[in-house]
TORMI-176967 format. One line per 5 residues: their letters; for each residue x, y, z of C-alpha. Coordinates in Angstrom, 2 decimals. Layout:
// residues N
A	X,Y,Z  ...
//
This chain:
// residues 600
XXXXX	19.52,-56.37,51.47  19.02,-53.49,49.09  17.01,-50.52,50.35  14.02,-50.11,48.11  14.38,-46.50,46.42
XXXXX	11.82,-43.99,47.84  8.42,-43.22,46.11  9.24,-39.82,44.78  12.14,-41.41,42.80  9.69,-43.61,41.03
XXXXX	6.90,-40.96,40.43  8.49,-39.52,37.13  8.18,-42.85,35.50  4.40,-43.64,36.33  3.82,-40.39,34.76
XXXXX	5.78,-41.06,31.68  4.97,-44.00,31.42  0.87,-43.24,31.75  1.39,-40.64,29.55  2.83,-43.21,26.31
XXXXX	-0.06,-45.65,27.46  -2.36,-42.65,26.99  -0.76,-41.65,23.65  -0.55,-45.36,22.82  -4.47,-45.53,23.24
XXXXX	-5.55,-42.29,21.83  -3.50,-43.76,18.22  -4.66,-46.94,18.26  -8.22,-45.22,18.50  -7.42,-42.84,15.48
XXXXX	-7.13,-45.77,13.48  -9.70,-48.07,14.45  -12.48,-45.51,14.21  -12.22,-44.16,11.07  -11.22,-47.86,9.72
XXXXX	-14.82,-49.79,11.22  -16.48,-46.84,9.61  -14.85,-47.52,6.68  -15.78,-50.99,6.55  -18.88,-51.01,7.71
XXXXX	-19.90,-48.07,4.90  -17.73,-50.40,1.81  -19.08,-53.54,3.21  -22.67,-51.82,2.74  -21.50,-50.67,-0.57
XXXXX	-20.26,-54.30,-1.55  -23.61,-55.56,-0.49  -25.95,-53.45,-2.31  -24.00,-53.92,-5.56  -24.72,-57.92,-5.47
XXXXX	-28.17,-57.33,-4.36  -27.99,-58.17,-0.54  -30.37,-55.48,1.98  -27.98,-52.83,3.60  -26.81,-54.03,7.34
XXXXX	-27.64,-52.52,10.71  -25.12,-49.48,12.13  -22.56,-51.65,13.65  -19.25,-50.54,12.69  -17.26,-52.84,15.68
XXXXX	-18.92,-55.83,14.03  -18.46,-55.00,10.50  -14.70,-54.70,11.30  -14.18,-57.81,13.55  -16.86,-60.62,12.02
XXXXX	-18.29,-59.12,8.41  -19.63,-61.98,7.86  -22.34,-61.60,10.52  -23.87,-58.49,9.09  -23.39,-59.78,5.30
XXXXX	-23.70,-63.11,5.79  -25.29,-63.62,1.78  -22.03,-61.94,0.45  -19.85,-63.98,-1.40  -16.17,-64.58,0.53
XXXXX	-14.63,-62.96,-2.18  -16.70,-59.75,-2.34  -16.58,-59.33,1.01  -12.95,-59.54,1.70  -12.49,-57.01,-1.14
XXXXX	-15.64,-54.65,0.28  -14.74,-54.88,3.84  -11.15,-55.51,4.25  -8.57,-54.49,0.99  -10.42,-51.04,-0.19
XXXXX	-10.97,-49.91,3.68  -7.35,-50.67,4.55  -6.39,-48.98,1.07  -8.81,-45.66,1.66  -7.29,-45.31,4.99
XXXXX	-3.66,-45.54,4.17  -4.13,-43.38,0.74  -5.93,-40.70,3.42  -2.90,-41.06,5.81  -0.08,-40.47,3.14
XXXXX	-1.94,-37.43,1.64  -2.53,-36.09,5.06  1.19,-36.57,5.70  2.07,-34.74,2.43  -0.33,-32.11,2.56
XXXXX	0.06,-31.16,6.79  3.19,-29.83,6.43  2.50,-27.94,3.30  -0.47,-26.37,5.24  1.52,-25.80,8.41
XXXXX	4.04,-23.63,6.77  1.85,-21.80,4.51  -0.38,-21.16,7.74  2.39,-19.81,9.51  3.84,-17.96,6.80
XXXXX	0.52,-15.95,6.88  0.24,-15.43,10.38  3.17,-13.77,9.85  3.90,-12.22,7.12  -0.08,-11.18,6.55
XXXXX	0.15,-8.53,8.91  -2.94,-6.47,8.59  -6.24,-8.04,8.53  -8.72,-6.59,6.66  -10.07,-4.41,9.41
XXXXX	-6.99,-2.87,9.90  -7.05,-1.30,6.23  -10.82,-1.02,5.61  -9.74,2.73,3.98  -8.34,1.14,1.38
XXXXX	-11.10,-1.64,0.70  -13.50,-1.34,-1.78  -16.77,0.00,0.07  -14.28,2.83,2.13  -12.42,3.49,-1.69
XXXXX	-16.15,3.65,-3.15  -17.51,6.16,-0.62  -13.93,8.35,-0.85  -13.99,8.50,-4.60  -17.55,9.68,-4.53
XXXXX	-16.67,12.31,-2.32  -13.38,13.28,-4.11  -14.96,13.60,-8.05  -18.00,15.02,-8.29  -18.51,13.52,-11.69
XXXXX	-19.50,10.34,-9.70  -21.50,11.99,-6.85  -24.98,10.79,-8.75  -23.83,7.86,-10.14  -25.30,4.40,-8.90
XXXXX	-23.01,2.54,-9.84  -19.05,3.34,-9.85  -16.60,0.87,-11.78  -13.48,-0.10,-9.22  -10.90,1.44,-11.31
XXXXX	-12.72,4.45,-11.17  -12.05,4.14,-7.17  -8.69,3.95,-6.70  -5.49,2.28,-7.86  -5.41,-1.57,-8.18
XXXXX	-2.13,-2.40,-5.73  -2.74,-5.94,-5.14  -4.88,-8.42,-3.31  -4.70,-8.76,0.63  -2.55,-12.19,1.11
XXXXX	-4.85,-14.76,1.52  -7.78,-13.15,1.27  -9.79,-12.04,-2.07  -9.90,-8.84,-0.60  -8.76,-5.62,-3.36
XXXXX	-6.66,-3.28,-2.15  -6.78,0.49,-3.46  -4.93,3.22,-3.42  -7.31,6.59,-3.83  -7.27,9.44,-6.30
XXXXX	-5.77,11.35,-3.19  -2.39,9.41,-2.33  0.64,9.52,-3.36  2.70,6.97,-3.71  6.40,5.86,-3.77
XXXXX	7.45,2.17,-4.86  10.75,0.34,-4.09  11.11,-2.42,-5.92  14.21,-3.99,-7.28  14.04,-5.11,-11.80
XXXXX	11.83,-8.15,-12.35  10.11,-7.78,-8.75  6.79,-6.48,-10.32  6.72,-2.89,-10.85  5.92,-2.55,-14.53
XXXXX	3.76,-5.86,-14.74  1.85,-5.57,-11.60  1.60,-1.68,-10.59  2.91,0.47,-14.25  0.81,-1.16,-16.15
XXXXX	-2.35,-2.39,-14.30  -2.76,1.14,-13.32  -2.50,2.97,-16.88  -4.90,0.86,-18.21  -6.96,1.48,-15.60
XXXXX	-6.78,5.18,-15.64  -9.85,7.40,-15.95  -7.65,10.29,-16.63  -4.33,11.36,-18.80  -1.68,9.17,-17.97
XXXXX	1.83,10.50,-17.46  4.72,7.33,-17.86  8.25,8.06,-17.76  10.62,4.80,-18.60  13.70,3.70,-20.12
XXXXX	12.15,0.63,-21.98  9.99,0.16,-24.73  10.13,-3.26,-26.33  7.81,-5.20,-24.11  7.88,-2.77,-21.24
XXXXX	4.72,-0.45,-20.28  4.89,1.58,-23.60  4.16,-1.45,-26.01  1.70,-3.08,-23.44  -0.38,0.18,-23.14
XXXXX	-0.27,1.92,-26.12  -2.94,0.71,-28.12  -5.70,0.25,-25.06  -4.78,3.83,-24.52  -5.32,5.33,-28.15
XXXXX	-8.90,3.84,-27.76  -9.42,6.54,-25.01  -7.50,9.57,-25.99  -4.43,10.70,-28.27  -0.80,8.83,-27.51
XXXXX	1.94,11.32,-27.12  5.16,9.86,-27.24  8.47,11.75,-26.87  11.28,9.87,-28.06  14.41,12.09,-28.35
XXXXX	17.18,9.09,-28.07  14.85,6.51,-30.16  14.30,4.29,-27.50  10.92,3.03,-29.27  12.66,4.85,-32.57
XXXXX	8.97,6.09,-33.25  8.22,8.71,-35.19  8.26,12.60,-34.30  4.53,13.33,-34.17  5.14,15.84,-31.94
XXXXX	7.17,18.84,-30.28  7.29,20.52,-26.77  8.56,23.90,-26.24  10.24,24.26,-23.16  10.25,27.70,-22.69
XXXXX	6.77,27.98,-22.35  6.94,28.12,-18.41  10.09,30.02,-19.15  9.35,33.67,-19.06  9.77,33.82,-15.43
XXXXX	13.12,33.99,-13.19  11.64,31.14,-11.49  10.71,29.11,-14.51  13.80,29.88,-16.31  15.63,28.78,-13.57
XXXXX	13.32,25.83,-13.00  14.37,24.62,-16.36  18.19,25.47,-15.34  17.92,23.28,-12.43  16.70,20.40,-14.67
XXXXX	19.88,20.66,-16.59  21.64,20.69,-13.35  19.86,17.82,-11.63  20.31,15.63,-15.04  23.87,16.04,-15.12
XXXXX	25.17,16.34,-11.22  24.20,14.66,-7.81  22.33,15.96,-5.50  25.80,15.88,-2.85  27.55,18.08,-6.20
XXXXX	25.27,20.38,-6.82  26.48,23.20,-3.97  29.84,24.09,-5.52  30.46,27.07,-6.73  30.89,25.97,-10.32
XXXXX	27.22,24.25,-10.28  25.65,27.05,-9.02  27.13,29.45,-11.32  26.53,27.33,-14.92  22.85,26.71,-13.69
XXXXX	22.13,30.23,-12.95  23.94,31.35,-16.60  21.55,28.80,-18.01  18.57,30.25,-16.43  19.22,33.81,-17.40
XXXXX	19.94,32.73,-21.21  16.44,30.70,-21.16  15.15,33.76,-19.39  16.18,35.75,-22.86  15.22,32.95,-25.31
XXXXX	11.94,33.00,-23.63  11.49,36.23,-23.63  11.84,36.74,-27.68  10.38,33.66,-28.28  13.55,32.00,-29.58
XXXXX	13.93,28.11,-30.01  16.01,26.61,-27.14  18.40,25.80,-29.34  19.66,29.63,-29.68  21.03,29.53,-25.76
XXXXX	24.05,26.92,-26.97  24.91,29.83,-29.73  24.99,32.50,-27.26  27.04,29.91,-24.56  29.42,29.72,-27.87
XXXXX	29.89,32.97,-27.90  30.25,34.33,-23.75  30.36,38.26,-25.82  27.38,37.90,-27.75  25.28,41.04,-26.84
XXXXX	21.89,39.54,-27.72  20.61,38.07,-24.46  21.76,41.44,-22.31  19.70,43.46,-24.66  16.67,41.09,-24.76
XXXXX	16.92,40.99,-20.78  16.98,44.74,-20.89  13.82,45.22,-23.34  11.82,43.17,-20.99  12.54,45.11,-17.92
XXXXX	14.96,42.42,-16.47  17.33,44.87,-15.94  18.95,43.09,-12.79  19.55,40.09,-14.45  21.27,41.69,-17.18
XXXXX	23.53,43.16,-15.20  24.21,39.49,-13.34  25.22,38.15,-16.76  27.31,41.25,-17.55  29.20,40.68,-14.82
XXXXX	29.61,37.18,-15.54  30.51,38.04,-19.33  32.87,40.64,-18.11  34.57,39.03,-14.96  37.91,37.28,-15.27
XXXXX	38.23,35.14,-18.62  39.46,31.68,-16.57  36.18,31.92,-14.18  34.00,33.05,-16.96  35.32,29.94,-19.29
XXXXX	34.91,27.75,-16.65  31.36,28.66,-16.11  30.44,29.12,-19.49  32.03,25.47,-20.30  30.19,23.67,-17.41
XXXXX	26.80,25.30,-18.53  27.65,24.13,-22.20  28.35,20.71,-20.43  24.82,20.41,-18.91  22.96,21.76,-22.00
XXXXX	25.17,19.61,-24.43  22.29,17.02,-25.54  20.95,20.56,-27.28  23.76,20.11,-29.82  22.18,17.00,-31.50
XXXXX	19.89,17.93,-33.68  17.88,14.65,-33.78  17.31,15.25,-29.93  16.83,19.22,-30.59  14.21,18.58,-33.13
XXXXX	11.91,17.49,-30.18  11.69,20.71,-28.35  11.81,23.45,-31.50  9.12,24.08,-33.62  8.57,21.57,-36.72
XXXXX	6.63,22.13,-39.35  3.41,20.43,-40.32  4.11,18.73,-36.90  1.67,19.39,-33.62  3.14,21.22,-31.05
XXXXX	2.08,19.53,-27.20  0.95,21.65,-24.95  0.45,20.57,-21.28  -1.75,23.33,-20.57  -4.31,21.22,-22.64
XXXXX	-3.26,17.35,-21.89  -4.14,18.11,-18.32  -8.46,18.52,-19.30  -8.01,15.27,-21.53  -7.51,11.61,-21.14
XXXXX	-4.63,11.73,-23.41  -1.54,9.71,-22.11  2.35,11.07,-22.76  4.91,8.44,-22.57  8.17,10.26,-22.09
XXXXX	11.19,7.84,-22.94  15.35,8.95,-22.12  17.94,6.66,-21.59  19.48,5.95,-18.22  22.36,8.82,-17.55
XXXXX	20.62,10.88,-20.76  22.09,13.54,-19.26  20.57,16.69,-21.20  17.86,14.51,-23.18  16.46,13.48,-19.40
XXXXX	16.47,17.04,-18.56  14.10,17.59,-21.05  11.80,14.63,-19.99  11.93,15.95,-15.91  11.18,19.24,-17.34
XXXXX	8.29,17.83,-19.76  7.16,15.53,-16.46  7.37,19.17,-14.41  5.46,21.16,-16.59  2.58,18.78,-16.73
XXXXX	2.25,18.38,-13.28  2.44,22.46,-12.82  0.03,22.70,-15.45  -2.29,20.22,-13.73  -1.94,21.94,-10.80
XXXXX	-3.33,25.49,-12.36  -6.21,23.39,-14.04  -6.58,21.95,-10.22  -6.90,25.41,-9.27  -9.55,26.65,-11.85
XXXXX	-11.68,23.93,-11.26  -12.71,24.05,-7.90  -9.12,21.97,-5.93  -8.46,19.24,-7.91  -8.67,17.84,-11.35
XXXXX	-11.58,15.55,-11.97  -10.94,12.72,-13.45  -7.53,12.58,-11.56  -4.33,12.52,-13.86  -1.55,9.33,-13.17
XXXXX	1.85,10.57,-12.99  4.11,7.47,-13.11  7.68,7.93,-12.73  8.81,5.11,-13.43  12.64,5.13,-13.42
XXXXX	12.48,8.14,-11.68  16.24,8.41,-10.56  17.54,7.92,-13.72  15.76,9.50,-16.61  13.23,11.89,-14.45
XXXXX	15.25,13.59,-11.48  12.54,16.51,-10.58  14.95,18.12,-7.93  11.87,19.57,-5.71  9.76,16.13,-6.51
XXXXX	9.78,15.67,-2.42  8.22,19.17,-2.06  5.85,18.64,-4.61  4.79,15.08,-2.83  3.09,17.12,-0.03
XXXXX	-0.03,18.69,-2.09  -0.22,17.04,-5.56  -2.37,14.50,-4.01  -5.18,17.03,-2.80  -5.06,18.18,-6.36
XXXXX	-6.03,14.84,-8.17  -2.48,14.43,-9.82  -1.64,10.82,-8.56  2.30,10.27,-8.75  3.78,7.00,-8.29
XXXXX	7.90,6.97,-8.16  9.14,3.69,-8.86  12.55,3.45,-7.62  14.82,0.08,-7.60  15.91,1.22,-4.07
XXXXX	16.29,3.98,-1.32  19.75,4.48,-1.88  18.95,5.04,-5.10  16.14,7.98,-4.35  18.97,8.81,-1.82
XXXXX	21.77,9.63,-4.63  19.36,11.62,-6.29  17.48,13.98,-3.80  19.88,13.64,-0.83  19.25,12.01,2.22
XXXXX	17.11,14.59,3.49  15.01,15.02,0.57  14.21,10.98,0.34  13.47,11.22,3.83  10.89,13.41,3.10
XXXXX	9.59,12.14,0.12  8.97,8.66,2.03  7.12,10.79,5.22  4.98,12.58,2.54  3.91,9.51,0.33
XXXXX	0.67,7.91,1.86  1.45,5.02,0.18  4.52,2.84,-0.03  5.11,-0.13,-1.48  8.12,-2.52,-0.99
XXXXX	8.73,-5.02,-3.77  11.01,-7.98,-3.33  14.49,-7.88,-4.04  15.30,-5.37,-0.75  19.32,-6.32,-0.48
XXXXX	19.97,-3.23,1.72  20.36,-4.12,5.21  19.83,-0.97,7.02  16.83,0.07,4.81  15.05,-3.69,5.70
XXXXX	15.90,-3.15,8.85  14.08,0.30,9.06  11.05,-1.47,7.56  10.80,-4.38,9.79  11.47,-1.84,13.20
XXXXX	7.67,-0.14,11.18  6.09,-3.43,10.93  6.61,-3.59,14.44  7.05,-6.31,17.21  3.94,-8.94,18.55
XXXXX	3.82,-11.60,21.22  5.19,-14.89,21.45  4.36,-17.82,23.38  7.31,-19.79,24.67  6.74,-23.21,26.13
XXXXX	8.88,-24.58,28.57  9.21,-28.12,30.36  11.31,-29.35,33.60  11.91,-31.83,35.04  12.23,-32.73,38.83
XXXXX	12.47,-35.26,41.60  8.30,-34.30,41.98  8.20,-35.17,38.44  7.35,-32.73,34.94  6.30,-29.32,35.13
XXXXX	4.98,-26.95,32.11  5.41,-23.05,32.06  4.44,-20.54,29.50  5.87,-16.96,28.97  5.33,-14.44,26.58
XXXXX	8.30,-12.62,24.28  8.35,-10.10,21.83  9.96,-10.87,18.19  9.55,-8.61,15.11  6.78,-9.54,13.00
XXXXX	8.81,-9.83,9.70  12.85,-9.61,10.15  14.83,-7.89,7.97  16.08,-11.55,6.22  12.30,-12.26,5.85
XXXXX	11.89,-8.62,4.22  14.78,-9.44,1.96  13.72,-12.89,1.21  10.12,-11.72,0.10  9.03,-14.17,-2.75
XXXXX	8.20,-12.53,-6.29  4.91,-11.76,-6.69  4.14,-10.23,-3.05  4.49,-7.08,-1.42  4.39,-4.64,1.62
XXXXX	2.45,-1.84,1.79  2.68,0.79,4.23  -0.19,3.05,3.83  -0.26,6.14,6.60  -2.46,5.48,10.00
XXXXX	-2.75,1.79,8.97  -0.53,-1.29,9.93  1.42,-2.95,7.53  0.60,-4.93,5.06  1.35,-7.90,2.97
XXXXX	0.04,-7.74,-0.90  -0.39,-10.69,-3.34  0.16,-8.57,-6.50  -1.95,-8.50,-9.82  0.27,-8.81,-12.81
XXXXX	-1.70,-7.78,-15.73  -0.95,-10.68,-17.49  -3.32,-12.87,-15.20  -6.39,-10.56,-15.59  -9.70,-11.24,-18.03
XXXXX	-8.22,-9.75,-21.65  -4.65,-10.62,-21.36  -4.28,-12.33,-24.74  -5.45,-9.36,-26.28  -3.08,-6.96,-24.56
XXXXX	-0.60,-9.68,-25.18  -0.92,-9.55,-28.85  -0.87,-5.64,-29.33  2.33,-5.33,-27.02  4.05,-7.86,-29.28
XXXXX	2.74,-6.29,-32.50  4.06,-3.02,-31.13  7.49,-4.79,-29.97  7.87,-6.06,-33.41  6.99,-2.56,-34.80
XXXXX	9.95,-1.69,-33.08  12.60,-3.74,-34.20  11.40,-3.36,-37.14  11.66,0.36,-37.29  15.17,0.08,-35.69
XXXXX	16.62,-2.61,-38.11  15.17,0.27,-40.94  17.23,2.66,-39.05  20.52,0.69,-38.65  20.40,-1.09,-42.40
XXXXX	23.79,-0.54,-44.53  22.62,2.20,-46.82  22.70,0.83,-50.70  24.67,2.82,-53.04  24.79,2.83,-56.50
XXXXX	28.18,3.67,-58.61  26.93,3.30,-61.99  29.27,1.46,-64.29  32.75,2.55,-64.50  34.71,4.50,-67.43
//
C-alpha cells in the first residue's frame, strides 16, 4: 500500500492552484462587467429609438434574458441592441487597449527615465524664476508690466513631457555638443537670433539654407545686417570692411591678433615649438608697426617679403617701442637659416593676406562703410561672420572679428554700469573650425556677468579638445552654466562622463522562491545609472540634455523653428535668400563671353 505523501508536499499546489482560480475569476469578471453594462446601456439605446420606455438598472438581466426588460422590442432589434454591438464595443475596446498599452508602457518608462528633472528641480530656468532674473539683470525692464519671454532668456527647449519652457538667462553661458543634423542650427542657432533683443554675433560655415538665409531678413527689420564674406560662402556683396588693427596698437593686441593667425593655422598640442612661438611673435611686432602708422594689414606680408626692410624697426622706434625693435633686430639679424625659417612660417600663417579678394575685407575701400565694433555693441545690429572649415588665415580674421566684438562689448559693459543692456548673442557656431578664439575658455568665466551671451556649438568634445587642449575644454565645460548635449554622442568615454553626472537612482528588484512551505516574495533595492552611456548615444533627434549648474539633469524636447507660429514666412525669405545665392554664384562661375570680331 502506497504511503500517502505528507501535507507540506501538497501545500504548493493548493496555493497555485487557488491562485489561477483567483486569476480565473477576477478575468472572467473583467469581462462580464463592462459587457452587462454594455448591454444593458445599447439595449436602452435600441429601445428608445423604436419608441419603447427606457428599462430599470439591471445590467445581470439585460445580459442573461433581454427580453424581460424590453419585452416590446422586436427580436431583431434586440439581438442587434443587446447582443452584436455590445460584443463588438467590447472587443474593438480590448484590441485598442492591447495596441495602445504597450505603446503607453514604453513611452511611460522612457520618461521616468530619461526625464530626469522635474520641474521643481529647474524652477531657475522656468519662466516665472527667468521673468524675475531678467528684471533684475536689465534695468530697461525693471518698470515694465509686462515682459515678452524672449526678452527673458534663451528658448532651449521644452521640459519632456511637460509644456513647461525652458530658458537659459541673459547671464549664462553656454556650450552645445551636438553632432550635424542633431538640431543645433534649427532648434538653438536660429530660434535664438530671432529671438534676440540685442546685436547678434553668428559665426558658420553655411549659408544656403543654414542660419544666415533663415535670419537675415527678420533681422534687417530690427537693425543693419553685417555680413563678412571673405571666401564667398554666401558670395554676397562687400558692403563692408573691418580693420583689424584697430585693437592693434598694443603689445597685447598686436599679439592678440598674432595668436589668431597662430590658432587658425596650428593645434593647440603644436603651438609650443619653438618655430610657432617665434613666427607668432614676428607677426605681432609687424602688426604692432602697421598699427602704429596706420598702415593696411596688408603692408606686414611686404615687410615678411622682405626680412631687411627697415620700415617696421623705425616705426617701432618712433613710437617709443624701443624693446621690441630691438627683438625684431635681432631676429632680422640672427642666423639667415633660423631667420628664413621664421620668417617663412609667419608668411605661412598670414598667407590668406595674399589674396586680394579676401584682403579687400579688412583694408579700407572706398565709398564702402568701414564696421566698427566699438559701435555694433550699443545697437541691435547682427554680424554674420562666414570662413570655410580649415580657412586657415581667412578664419583668423573671423576669430579676430568674433574677439574684438566681444572685447568691445566688454568696455561698453564697463561704461554702462556691468553689463550691456539689452544683452548681445555671441553664437559660435562652428567654433572649432572657422572661430578658434585661443583664450575663449578664459573668457567663458565673466562674459556672462557682462550681458554678452556666447553659445559654442561644437559637433563634439574631442573636437573642442583638438582645439583648446584638454585642459582648456575642461575648463570651458566647468565655466559654461549651461550645456547642452544633442544626439549623435558616438564617443564612449565622453557619454560615459555624462551619464556618471546624471547620476545613479533606486531600483526595485522582485524576487520569488520557491520551497517545500510553498512561494515566498522578497524585494531589494539596487542602484543603476539613470541614463547609460548607450541610452546617451542612442538619444532620438529632436531631444536633448541639459546640464545647467546646481540643477539635476535634464531631458529637453527641442523647438525647431520650423514648428513655431510664422514659419511659412521665415520659410519663404530663407529660400528667396538661398536662391539669391545660387544665383549670385552661377553669375560668378558663368564662362565669360568673348567677342573676336570677324576675322581678316
Amino acid at each position: 500500500m502506497t504511503s500517502p505523501l505528507p501535507p507540506s508536499a501538497t501545500k504548493p499546489s493548493d496555493v497555485d492552484g487557488y491562485d489561477i482560480a483567483f486569476r480565473l475569476l477576477l478575468g472572467v469578471l473583467a469581462v462580464v462587467v463592462p459587457l452587462s453594462h454594455l448591454t444593458w446601456l445599447s439595449g436602452n439605446v435600441t429601445s428608445w429609438l423604436t419608441g419603447q420606455p427606457w428599462a430599470a438598472y439591471e445590467p445581470a438581466t439585460a445580459l442573461l434574458h433581454p427580453d424581460q426588460l424590453w419585452p416590446h422590442t422586436e427580436e431583431t432589434s434586440l439581438l442587434i441592441g443587446a447582443r452584436i454591438v455590445p460584443i463588438t464595443v467590447l472587443l474593438t475596446l480590448a484590441v485598442a487597449a492591447g495596441v495602445l498599452w504597450p505603446r503607453h508602457k514604453t513611452s511611460a518608462g522612457r520618461k521616468k527615465i530619461c526625464g530626469m528633472a522635474k520641474p521643481r528641480d529647474i524652477e531657475p530656468l522656468m519662466a516665472k524664476a527667468i521673468t524675475a532674473k531678467a528684471r533684475s539683470l536689465r534695468p530697461s525692464l525693471k518698470t515694465s508690466k509686462r515682459i515678452d519671454a524672449k526678452d527673458t532668456g534663451i528658448l532651449l527647449g521644452n521640459l519632456q513631457g511637460t509644456k513647461h519652457e525652458v530658458r537659459m538667462g541673459y547671464e549664462d553661458v553656454a556650450v552645445a555638443i551636438m553632432a550635424p543634423r542633431s538640431g543645433k542650427t534649427t532648434s538653438l542657432a536660429i530660434p535664438s537670433i530671432l529671438d534676440a533683443p540685442g546685436p547678434v554675433l553668428l559665426t558658420s560655415n553655411k549659408a544656403a539654407g543654414d542660419a544666415y538665409t533663415a535670419t537675415t531678413d527678420a533681422r534687417a527689420t530690427v537693425g543693419r545686417v553685417w555680413s563678412m564674406d571673405p571666401q564667398q560662402i554666401a558670395h554676397a556683396t562687400r558692403e563692408m570692411w573691418w580693420n583689424p588693427l584697430a585693437d592693434a596698437k598694443t603689445l597685447d593686441g598686436a599679439g592678440r591678433l598674432a595668436g589668431h593667425f597662430l590658432a587658425a593655422s596650428v593645434d593647440a598640442n603644436q603651438q609650443g615649438d619653438f618655430w610657432s612661438k617665434a613666427g607668432s611673435n614676428i607677426l605681432s611686432q609687424l602688426f604692432l608697426a602697421a598699427a602704429l602708422d596706420e598702415r593696411p594689414i596688408t603692408d606686414v606680408m611686404q615687410w615678411l617679403a622682405f626680412p631687411a626692410d627697415r620700415t617696421p624697426l623705425d616705426i617701432l622706434r618712433d613710437h617709443g617701442f624701443t624693446a621690441v625693435a630691438a627683438q625684431l633686430k635681432g631676429t632680422v639679424e640672427g642666423p639667415p637659416e633660423t631667420r628664413d625659417g621664421i620668417y617663412e612660417t609667419a608668411r605661412q600663417y598670414a598667407a590668406a593676406l595674399l589674396n586680394s579678394e579676401i584682403a579687400a575685407w579688412v583694408t579700407p575701400q572706398k565709398d564702402v562703410p568701414e564696421f566698427r565694433p566699438s559701435q555694433f555693441v550699443t545697437s541691435t545690429d547682427t554680424l554674420y561672420l562666414l570662413s570655410k572649415d580649415g580657412g586657415g588665415g581667412a578664419s583668423a580674421l573671423i576669430a579676430a572679428c568674433a574677439d574684438s566684438v566681444m572685447r568691445a562689448a566688454t568696455a561698453q559693459a564697463e561704461r554702462a554700469g556691468g553689463r550691456l543692456d539689452p544683452p548681445m548673442l555671441a553664437i559660435l557656431d562652428e567654433a572649432a573650425n572657422v572661430c578658434k578664439i585661443s583664450d575663449l575658455p578664459d573668457l567663458y568665466s565673466h562674459l556672462g556677468s557682462r550681458g554678452i551671451i556666447p553659445i559654442t556649438i561644437l559637433q563634439s568634445y574631442r573636437q573642442g579638445q583638438k582645439v583648446w587642449g584638454d585642459a582648456g575644454m575642461d575648463a570651458m565645460w566647468s565655466a559654461s552654466t549651461v550645456k547642452v548635449i544633442g544626439s549623435g554622442i558616438d564617443d564612449p568615454d565622453f557619454a560615459d562622463k555624462l551619464s556618471r553626472l546624471i547620476g545613479d537612482h533606486d531600483v526595485e528588484t522582485t524576487s520569488t522562491s520557491h520551497s517545500d512551505s510553498g512561494k515566498s516574495t522578497s524585494v531589494s533595492m539596487r542602484q543603476e545609472r539613470i541614463l547609460p552611456a548607450d541610452a546617451i548615444r542612442a538619444l532620438p533627434k529632436g531631444t536633448a540634455l541639459c546640464f545647467a549648474t546646481g540643477m539635476r539633469a535634464a531631458m529637453l524636447a527641442l523647438r525647431p523653428w520650423y514648428l513655431e507660429p510664422g514659419a511659412d514666412e521665415l520659410a519663404a525669405a530663407s529660400a528667396r535668400a538661398s536662391k539669391a545665392i545660387t544665383s549670385r554664384a552661377v553669375a560668378k562661375h558663368a564662362p565669360q563671353q568673348t567677342n573676336y570680331g570677324p576675322t581678316a
